[in-house]
C-alpha angles and dihedrals in degrees: 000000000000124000112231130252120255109248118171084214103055111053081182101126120191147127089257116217100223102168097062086040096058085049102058091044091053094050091051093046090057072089085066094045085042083044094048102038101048088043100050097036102086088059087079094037102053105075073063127033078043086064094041090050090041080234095180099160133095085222098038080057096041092053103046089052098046098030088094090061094063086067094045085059083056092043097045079051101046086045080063099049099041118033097057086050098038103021135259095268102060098050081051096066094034081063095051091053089051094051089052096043093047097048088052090042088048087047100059090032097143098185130018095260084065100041081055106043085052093049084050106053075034078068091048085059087039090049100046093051100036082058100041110037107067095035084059088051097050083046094062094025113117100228095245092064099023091120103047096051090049081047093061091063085070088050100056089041088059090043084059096044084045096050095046095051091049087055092038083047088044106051096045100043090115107052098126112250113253091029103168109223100254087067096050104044080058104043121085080257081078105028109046105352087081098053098047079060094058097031090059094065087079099068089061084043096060092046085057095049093051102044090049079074086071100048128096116238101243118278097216084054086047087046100048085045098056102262107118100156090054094052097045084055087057104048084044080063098058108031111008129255095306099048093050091048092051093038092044084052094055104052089037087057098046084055098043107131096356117121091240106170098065109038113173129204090246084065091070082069103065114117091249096055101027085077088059106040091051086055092050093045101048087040084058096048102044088048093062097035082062081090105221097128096066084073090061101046100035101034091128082059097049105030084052088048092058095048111275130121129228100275089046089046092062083047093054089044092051078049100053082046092051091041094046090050090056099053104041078068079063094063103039091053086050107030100089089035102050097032139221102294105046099048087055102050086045095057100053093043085053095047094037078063108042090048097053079054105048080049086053092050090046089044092054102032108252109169127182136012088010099061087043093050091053102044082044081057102046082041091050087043097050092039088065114040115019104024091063105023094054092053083048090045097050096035091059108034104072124083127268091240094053102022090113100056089031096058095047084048092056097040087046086051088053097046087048087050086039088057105050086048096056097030088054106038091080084050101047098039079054090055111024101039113241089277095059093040092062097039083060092056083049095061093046091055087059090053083058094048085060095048099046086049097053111021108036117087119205114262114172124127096006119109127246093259094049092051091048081054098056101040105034108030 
């Protein structure tokens, strides 16, 4: 046991058990490694499985690379509906059997309908975890270390992406450089090499889906539902008798007169939740109109527009994964020390710069190391500060009562925007030239400056109950 920190917000006093408390948040963050990997998978594949499928079309490409989103609007949804009823836990491991079932499906996929209709039930998996993990972490989370445990969901998620971006990298190591597309869509590059990358999600995925098996379902889940004796074992378990009595206290209190057990999606209406919900969900947009995910999803794009060819391309993208992983220790190590707000204005006045800057090097033809510096540092940037704190922000701000079909709302909210980013840059890069595309994320980014300033409160160090007090009451 661990004694607490001290936290003038938090009058929660315990011996915290970390150890078991950091377990049960790493197995529930194998959602965000599943997340990240299958998401950022088909980055890799799509010089390849495009040229198998004789996909020619802006629209045909921006289909196949943002079809998966439309089911994690379904699975973010279906998150809403079904964990407040059913728990946390077990739409966790439904997760982790869709993630297993869909790789295999993407991997045999013998025509594009079918390689569609598989990324798309893939999103369900994507939405459902993307919702539920790090709600499930904020809702065993002692407060003092709250946002780093949440944190460590986007570590896991950049692990994943990392992971997948080292096997797409390694079977295909060999492809000859200057391969003309004919050849590759012929070679086993084309034929086979494409769906390796999608069937070895399953093995992740099956990791996930056993140590659920040694998770808790969430107390403050236990608590809402009526029962009371299962979630004070739980919190026992992490931070002693007094900490489950206070702890117990608090949740009962924020529920106190509230019909807890039927929550409908009109509830999230109300006066008092409609302020809250509007600051999840545009969190949640502005985080993905940033724009930094074109650069995972289109890095062949990019990487080719700035002057490499297809093998350099896989090094540069096994770059932005190593470069993202560094710097997500960053923000663990920050995240509960700076605070919320300031990581996140930082992050979109960063971005909103480098960005101006990547349009300056496309306007005037820069090609090589200095694109990739500069995607390495908006990757770095992002990596830091937006990528973790949105998923801490949104997983802590809603009340106790609606958390579960607040947060779907907001996750739903962030795979639409997701969507309409992914679907358009092909589009846009089309009409407005690279340089213009990224000016208008920058733009964006400054938009996201103005709302942090004026509409996130600070949130660190304070528990669940006592943030559902200052925004909501």
């Amino acid at each position: 046991m661990i004694p607490s920190p001290q936290n003038e917000a938090s009058n929660l006093k315990a011996d915290y058990n970390l150890g078991y408390v950091w377990l049960i948040s790493l197995v529930a963050a194998m959602g965000g490694l599943l997340f990240g990997w299958d998401w950022v998978v088909i980055g890799g594949a799509k010089p390849f499985f495009q040229r198998y499928f004789e996909l020619t079309s802006e629209a045909q490409i921006g289909w196949a690379n943002s079809c998966a989103l439309i089911g994690c609007l379904f699975g973010a949804l279906a998150a809403g509906v079904l964990s407040d009823k059913f728990g946390r836990k077990r739409l966790l491991m439904l997760a982790a059997l869709l993630f297993a079932v869909t790789s295999i499906g993407n991997a045999l996929a013998g025509d594009f309908t079918l390689f569609i209709a598989w990324r798309m039930l893939g999103g369900v998996a994507i939405g459902l975890a993307s919702s539920l993990s790090p709600m499930y972490i904020a809702e065993v989370a002692p407060a003092q270390i709250r946002g780093r445990l949440v944190s460590l969901n986007q570590l896991t998620i950049v692990v994943g992406v990392l992971l997948a971006q080292f096997i797409n990298w390694y079977l295909v190591r060999n492809l000859p450089t200057g391969a003309t597309d004919e050849f590759i869509r012929n070679s086993w590059f084309g034929q086979q090499g494409w769906r390796w990358m999608f069937g070895l999600t399953a093995a992740p995925a099956v990791v996930f889906f056993l140590g659920m098996f040694l998770v808790p379902e969430s107390p403050r889940w236990l608590a809402k539902n009526g029962k009371a004796s299962r979630a004070r074992d739980v919190l026992v378990r992490i931070g002693g008798e007094r900490y489950a009595g206070d702890a117990m206290a608090d949740i009962q209190s924020t529920l106190a007169s509230e019909e807890i057990q039927h929550v409908r999606f009109a509830d999230l209406l109300e006066p008092k939740m409609r302020r809250v919900l509007v600051l999840g969900v545009t969190l949640a947009v502005i985080q993905q109109w940033c724009g930094i995910n074109v650069i995972f999803n289109y890095a062949e794009e990019i990487f080719r527009a700035a002057g490499y060819d297809i093998s350099s391309v896989l090094k540069n993208i096994a770059w932005t994964g190593s470069v993202n992983l560094a710097f997500t220790f960053v923000a663990l190590g920050i995240v509960d020390k700076a605070g919320r707000r300031p990581l996140m204005l930082f992050g979109f006045a960063g971005l909103a710069a480098i960005y101006f800057l990547i349009g300056l090097c496309y306007h005037g033809g820069v090609q090589g190391w200095p694109m990739l510096a500069l995607v390495l540092a908006a990757i770095a940037c992002y990596a830091m500060s937006l990528a973790p704190v949105t998923w801490v922000v949104i997983s802590e701000i809603f009340p106790n009562r609606i958390r579960g079909a607040a947060m779907s709302v907001a996750v739903m909210a962030l795979w639409l925007a997701c969507f309409l980013l992914t679907y358009t840059f092909p589009m846009l890069n089309a009409k407005l030239g690279s340089a213009g595309t990224f000016w208008l994320y920058g733009a964006i980014c400054v938009l996201g400056v103005v709302f942090i300033f004026f509409k996130l409160p600070e949130t660190k160090g304070k528990t669940l109950e006592q943030i559902e007090k200052d925004l909501v009451d």
